[in-house]
N, C-alpha and C positions, 0 to 999 in steps of 0.2 A: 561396759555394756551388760554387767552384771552374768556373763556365760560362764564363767566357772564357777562362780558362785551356785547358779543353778543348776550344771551339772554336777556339782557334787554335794545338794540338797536330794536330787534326785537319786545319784547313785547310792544314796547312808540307806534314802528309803528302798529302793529296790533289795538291797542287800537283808532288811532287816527286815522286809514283808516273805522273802525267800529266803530266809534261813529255815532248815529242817526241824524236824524234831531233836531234840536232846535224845541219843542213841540211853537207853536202858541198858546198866552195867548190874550184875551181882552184887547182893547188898552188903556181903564182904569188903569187896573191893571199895564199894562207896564208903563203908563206916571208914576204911583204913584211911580214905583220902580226905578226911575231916579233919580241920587245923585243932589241934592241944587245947585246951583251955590256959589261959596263963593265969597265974599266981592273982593278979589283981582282980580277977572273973571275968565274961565274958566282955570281948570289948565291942564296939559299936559295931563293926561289919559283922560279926558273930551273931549278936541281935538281931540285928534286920535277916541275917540267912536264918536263923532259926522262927523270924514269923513266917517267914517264904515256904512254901508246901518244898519240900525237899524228894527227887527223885526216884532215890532208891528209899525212901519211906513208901512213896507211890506203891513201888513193886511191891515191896511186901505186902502192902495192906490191900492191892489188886489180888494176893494168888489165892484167897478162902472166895471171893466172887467171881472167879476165873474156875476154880473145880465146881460151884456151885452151876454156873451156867453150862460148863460140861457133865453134870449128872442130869440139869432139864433135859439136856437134848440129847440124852441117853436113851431119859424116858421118855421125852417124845416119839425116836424111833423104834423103840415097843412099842407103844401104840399103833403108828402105822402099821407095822411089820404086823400085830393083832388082828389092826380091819383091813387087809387085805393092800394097802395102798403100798406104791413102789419109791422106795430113797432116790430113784434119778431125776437131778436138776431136770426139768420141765417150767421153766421161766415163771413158776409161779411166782409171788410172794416170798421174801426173803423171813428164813425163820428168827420166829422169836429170839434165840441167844442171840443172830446178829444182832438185830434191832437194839438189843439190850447195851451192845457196847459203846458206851457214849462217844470215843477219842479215836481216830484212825489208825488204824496197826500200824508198827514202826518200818513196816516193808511195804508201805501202800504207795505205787509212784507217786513223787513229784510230778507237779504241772512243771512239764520244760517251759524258761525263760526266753526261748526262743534267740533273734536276734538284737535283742532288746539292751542286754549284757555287755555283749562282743561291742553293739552298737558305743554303747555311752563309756566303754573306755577309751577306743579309739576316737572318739570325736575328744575325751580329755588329753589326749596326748594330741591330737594334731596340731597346726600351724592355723590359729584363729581366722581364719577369713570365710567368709559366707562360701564363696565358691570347693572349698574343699570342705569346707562340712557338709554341705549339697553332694558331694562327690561321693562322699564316705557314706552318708543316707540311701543312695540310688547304688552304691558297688554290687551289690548282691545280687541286685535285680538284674543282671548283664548286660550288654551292650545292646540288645534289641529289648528294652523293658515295654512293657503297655501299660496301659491305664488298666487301674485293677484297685481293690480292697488291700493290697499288701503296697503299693506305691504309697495311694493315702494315708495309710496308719502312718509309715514311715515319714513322709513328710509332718503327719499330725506329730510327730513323736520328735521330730527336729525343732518348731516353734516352740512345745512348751520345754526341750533339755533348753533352749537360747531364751527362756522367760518369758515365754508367753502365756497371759493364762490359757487356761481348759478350753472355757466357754469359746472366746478368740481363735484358739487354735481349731479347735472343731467349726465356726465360721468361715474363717477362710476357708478351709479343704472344701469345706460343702458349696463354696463360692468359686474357687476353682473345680473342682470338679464339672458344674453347671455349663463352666465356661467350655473347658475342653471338651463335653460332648455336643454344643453347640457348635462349636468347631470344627466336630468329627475329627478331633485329634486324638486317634488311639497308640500312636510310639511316642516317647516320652522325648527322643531327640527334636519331635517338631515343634517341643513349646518346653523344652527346659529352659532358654533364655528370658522367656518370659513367666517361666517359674522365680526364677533367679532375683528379679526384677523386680515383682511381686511381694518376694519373702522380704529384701530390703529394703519395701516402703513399710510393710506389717511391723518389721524391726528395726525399723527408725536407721539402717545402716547404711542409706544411701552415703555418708562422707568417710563408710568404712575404706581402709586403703583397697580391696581388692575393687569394689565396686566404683570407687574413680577411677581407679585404672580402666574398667570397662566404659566409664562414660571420657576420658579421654580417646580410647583407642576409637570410639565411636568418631569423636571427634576430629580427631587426626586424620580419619578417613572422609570427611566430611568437605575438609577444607583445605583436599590434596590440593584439587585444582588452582585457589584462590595461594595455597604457597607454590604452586610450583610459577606463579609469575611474579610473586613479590620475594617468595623464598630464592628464586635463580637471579630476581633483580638485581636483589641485594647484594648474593654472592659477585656476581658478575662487578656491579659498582663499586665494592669494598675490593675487589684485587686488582682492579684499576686507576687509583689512586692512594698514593702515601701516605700523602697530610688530609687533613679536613680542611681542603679548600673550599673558595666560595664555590668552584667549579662542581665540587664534589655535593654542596648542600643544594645547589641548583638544581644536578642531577635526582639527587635522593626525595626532594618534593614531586621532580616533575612521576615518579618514582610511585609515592605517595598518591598520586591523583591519577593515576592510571588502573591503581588499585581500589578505587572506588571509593576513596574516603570524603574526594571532593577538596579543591580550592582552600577554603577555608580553613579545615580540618590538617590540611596537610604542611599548608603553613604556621597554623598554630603549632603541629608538631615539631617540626624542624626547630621552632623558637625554642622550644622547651629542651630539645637536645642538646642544643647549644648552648644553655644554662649549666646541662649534667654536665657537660665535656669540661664545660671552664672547671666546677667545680670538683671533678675527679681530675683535670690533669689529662685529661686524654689527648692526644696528640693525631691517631691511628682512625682509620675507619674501624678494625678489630677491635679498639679499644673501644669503640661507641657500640658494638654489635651487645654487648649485654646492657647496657644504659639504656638501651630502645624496649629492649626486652621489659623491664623496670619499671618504663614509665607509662608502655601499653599498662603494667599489674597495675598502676597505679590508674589509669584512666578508667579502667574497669572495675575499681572496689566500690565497692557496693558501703555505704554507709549504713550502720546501725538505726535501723528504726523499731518502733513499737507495733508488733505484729497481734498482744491479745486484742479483741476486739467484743462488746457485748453480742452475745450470740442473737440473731444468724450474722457470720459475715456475708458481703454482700458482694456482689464481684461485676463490675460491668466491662462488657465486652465490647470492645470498640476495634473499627477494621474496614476497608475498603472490602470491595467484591474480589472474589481470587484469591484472597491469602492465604486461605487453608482455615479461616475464624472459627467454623461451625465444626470443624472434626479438633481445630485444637482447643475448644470449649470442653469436647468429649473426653481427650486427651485428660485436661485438668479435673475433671469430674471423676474420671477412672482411680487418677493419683489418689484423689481426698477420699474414694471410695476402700484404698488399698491401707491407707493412714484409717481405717477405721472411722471415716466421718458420713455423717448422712447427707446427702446431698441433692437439692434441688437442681433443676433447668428449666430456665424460665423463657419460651419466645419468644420477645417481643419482635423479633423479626421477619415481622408482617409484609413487611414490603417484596421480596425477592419469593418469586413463584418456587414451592417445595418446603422452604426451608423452614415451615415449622413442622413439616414430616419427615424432614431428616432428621431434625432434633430430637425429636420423638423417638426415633428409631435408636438414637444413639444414647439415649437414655436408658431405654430397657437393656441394650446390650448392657453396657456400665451399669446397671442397677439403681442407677438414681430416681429421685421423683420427678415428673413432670406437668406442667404445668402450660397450658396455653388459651387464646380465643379466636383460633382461626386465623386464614389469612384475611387480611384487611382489615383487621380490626385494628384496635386501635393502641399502638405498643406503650403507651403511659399506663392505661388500663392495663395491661396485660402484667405490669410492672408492677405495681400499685396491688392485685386482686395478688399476685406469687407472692409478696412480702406479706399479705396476712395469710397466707399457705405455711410460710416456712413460720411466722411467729408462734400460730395453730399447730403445727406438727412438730416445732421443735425439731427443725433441718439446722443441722451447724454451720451451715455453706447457701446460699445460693447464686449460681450462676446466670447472669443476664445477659441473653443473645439477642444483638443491636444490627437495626437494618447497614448495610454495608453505605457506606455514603461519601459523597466527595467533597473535598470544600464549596465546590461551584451550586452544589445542590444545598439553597441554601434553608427551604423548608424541612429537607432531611435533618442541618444541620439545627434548626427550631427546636424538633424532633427531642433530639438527645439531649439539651437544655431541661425539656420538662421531665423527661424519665428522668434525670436526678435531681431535679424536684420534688416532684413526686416521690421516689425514692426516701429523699432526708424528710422529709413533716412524716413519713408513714416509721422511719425506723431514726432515732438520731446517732448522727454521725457518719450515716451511708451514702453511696456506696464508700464500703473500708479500701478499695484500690478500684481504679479505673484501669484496666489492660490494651494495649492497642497490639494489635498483631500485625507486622509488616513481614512483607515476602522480601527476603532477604535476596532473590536474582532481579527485583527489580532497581537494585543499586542505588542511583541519584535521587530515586521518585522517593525511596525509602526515607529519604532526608525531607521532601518538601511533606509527605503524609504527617510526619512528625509533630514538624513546625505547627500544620497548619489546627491539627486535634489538640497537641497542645494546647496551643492558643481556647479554643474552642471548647474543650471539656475537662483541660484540667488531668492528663496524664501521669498515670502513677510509675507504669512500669511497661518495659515493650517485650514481645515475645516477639523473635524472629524465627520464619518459619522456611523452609525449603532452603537451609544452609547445605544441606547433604549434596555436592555435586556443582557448585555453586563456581562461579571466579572473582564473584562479586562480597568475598568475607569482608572484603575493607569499611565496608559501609558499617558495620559494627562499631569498628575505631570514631568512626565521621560521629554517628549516633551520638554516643556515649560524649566525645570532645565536645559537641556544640548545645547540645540540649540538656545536661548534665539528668538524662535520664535513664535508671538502672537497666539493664538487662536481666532479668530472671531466669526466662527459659530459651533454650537454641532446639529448634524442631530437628532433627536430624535420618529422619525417614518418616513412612508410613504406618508403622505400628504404632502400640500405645506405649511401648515403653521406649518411642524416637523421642518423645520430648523431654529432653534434660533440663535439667537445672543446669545456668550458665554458671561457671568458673571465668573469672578474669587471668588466673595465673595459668591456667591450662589450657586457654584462647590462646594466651598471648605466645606459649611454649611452641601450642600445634601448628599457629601462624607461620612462625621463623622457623623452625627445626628445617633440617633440609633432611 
């Protein structure tokens, strides 16, 4: 992440912009401390210090313009003391001998370094993790800190020691800042999480280890409820049986489908277990409890695809009514805004009364551009008029917010056909993902919404949203098993920094764990 490197690019230069003057010694003393000449004549470093202005040459050839300037202002005060004027300091004009002296006297204070010093050794000796370098930035400030000019330095002063530039670094502060007076957040305890959160999208360290640790524990709290009926199932069915009888896989599906994965899903899985077990040898239900573990990681990787894209990318947002679509549009707009990109929002979600004033509204918060034609108008158009916005303004992102629709509606469903039409002849190769956002408590339905927009427009990726609280996590597994389509992001509260990026191995840990 290049952070020592930077910190001790920065610390060579602190040290070397604050070094003092060279104290002034007796020119005695200096000659005595002059290296011999050797026998062969002077050698190379000899040379170079002899073009170099030399110190105590300095002094001596300073002290016939040093009595000179003390005889002017000898006679300058006969003169005074002549016409009648008084030698007492009176804030006029500093006299001519100062002026005269070009260099600062060698007892003139130092500008203190402040905590700038203290600062950047301790963050080099700490334990690399965003969170305690945040810790050791904000220490000073104590336990009741406020928003202030000494916060934001501080923070400005944390981005560029972890490599960020100037200009960047002074963006964001000015960009948070904005934020927390909009807020009227004045103690630094009611939005350091969302400081934290911030800093590791600015420095790319969201897969840092402390900062998964916080989007697991996020998680784990998310999807108490959904383990404590599949996490106690389990338990409960695994110390109730010896072997892996059929008795036991009958169980453990009906198991599977009460946990919202659904029929299908749950069946598939059992088969696949039953594969691991022959091929590990397991005999035990304990011995299948990490094989399950496994092969949730595996039903949840995410395959490598090709994320560059000719700018703008293009983002359509697809979503029944309910899901949380229009704030987790915002959500994604806030992230790209935090990643440093510029970002459009686009309404086309003409149809549902409000909702091109709420996007509005969630734009300015987030800082993105906006883009709309009213409600009733016409969302191809609206589609079609935002892609020559962002091509004109050179937006790295645009987001497109889509009427909410049901399969049964099947003029809605016409609808979304032509906005990526539309879409591809105005930009080619767009939209770069299609997003479908499902409400992750609405369980079963989450399966047929799937199927049905798949089908229908061609789904890239799913965000599931109102995980936090849920009993219905199983539907993730169902998902993921039958439509082999990725998970991205898990919404996990109402802030901007609930929507995670989805982990399969951390799903699959915070699932089981008991």
């Amino acid at each position: 992440m290049g952070f020592f490197s930077s910190i001790k690019r920065l610390w060579s230069s602190n040290k070397t912009a604050e070094t003092p003057e060279t104290p002034q010694v007796p020119a005695e003393e200096a000659l005595a401390a002059q290296p011999a000449e050797t026998e062969d004549g002077a050698s190379h470093e000899e040379s170079s210090v002899s073009d170099a202005p030399q110190s105590p040459v300095e002094v001596v050839e300073k002290l016939p313009e040093t009595a000179a300037a003390e005889q002017q202002q000898a006679d300058l005060e006969m003169d005074q003391l002549a016409a009648g004027q008084s030698l007492e300091p009176d804030g006029q004009a500093p006299a001519p001998a100062a002026a005269a002296q070009p260099a600062p006297q060698p007892d003139a204070p130092k500008e203190p370094s402040g905590w700038r010093d203290t600062l950047l050794l301790t963050l080099r000796e700490a334990e690399p993790r965003l969170s305690v370098w945040l810790s050791i930035a904000l220490e000073d400030l104590g336990p009741d800190a406020r928003t202030g000019d000494e916060l934001w330095e501080r923070v400005r002063f944390l981005l560029t020691a972890l490599g960020a530039p100037e200009n960047e670094a002074d963006a964001f502060v000015a960009d948070f800042a904005a934020w927390a007076a909009r807020m009227e957040y004045e103690e630094v305890a009611d939005f350091r999480s969302e400081l934290q959160y911030r800093l590791a999208l600015a420095l790319d360290l969201e897969d840092e280890e402390d900062e998964r640790n916080r989007i697991f524990l996020k998680l784990h709290q998310g999807l108490e409820r959904t383990r404590e009926q599949l996490g106690k199932g389990l338990s409960t069915l695994f110390a109730s049986h010896g072997d892996l009888s059929a008795d036991f896989w009958d169980e453990l599906e009906e198991l599977f489908i009460m946990a919202d994965m659904g029929v299908e899903a749950a069946t598939e899985l059992c088969k696949r277990l039953k594969s691991r077990a022959r091929a590990a040898s397991a005999t035990t239900p304990e011995e299948l409890r990490p094989l399950l573990a496994a092969e949730l990681e595996d039903i949840f990787r995410i395959p490598r695809r090709v994320v560059a894209v000719n700018p703008p990318e293009v983002v359509l947002i697809i979503g029944v009514n309910g899901v949380g679509k229009t704030t987790t549009i915002a959500k994604l707009a806030y992230r790209a805004r935090m990643q440093g990109k510029k970002v459009l929002l686009a309404a086309a979600d003409t149809f549902r009364a409000a909702a091109v004033e709420q996007l509005g509204i969630w734009a300015e918060r987030t800082g993105s551009g906006f883009h709309s034609k009213g409600q009733d108008a016409d969302p191809a158009a609206v589609a079609w008029e935002a892609m020559d916005v962002a091509i004109r303004d050179q937006y790295d992102i645009l987001f497109i917010d889509t009427a909410g629709r049901l399969h049964t509606k099947s003029n809605l469903m016409d609808e979304l056909h032509k906005i990526r039409e539309v879409i591809a002849r105005k930009h080619p190769g767009a939209p770069h993902r299609s997003i479908l956002i499902v409400d992750a408590t609405t369980g079963q339905n989450a399966l047929q919404q799937t199927k049905i927009f798949k089908e229908a427009a061609g789904i890239d990726e799913l965000i599931l949203t109102k995980l936090d609280g849920t009993a219905k996590g199983g539907v993730a597994v169902a998902v993921s098993m039958q439509y082999g389509i990725p998970i991205t992001y898990v919404g996990l509260g109402e802030k901007m920094e609930d929507l995670r990026p989805f982990n399969g191995d951390d799903f699959a840990k915070a699932l089981l764990e008991q």
